[in-house]
N, C-alpha and C positions, 0 to 999 in steps of 0.2 A: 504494500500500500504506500503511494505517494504522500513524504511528509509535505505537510501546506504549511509557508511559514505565516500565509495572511497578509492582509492589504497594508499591514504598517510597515510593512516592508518596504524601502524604497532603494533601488538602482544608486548604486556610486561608483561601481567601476564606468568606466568610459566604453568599453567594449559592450557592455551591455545598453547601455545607452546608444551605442549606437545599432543593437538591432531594434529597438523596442522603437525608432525613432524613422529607418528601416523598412517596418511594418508598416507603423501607423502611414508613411509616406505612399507607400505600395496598397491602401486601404483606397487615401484618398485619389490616386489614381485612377487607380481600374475601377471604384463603383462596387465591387465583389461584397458580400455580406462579411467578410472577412481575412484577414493578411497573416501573414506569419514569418518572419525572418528565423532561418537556425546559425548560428557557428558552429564549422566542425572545428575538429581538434589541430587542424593548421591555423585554426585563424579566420578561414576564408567566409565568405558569409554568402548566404541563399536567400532570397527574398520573394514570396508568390503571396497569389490570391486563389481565394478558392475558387471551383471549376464546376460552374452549372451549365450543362449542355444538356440536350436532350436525351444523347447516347453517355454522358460521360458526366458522372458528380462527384469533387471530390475538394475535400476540405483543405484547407491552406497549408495547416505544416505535411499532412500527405504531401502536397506535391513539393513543398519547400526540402522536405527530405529526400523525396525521388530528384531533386533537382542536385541535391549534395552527394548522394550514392551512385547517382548518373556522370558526376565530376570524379570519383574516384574518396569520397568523403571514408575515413576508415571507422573515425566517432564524431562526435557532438559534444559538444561543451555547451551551449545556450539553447534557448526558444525563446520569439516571442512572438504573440499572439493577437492582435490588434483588431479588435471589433466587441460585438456584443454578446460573442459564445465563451465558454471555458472549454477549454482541453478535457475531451472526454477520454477515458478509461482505450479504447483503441487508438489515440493519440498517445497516450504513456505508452503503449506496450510499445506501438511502436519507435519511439523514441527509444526504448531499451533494446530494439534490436540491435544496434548499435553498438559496438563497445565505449563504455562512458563510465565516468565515475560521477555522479550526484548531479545529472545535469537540471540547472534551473530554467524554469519556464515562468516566463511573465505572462502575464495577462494586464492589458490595459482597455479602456476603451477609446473610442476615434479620436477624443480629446487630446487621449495621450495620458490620461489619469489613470495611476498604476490601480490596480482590483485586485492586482495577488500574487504571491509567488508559491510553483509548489517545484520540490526537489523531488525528481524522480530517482527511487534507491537503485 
């Protein structure tokens, strides 16, 4: 089970700041119900919107991930998640497909107002 450290959590590293920031930018782009930026463990960062088509639907960090594992991404060190959803239970797993040690996931909303962090174990 994912510990949640809760909304009084606030970002100070600058790497994290800069996906949460990332997201929210790739939100108000595209129009998508929702964005997500990941870091893998080089560093490098992924940034998508989720994917509503008629043949193809698929949530933000899915394809933010498909976008890092498709680069050659080996883990994950961040998430973040920008819109009005939280990262359900098949977003953690997937996120632990990965090899990763405690990676945190933000939640903000379009604002950009953090909602939460949870550490995936």
């Amino acid at each position: 089970m994912p510990a949640t450290l809760g909304s009084e959590s606030q970002p100070t590293d600058p790497e994290d700041l800069k996906i949460i920031n990332m997201a929210r930018a790739t939100l108000a782009r595209s129009q998508a119900r929702e964005a997500a930026c990941v870091r893998d463990s080089d560093g490098r960062t992924y940034a998508a919107s989720s994917v509503d088509l008629p043949h193809l639907r698929l949530n933000a960090i899915a394809v933010a991930i498909t976008m890092a594992v498709s680069s050659g991404a080996s883990g994950l060190e961040a998430v973040a998640l920008a819109g009005e959803s939280n990262p359900t239970e098949n977003d953690l797993a997937l996120i632990k497909d990965l090899p990763s040690d405690g990676v945190v996931v933000w939640t903000v909303d379009p604002a950009g107002s953090v909602r939460g962090l949870v550490e995936s174990e």
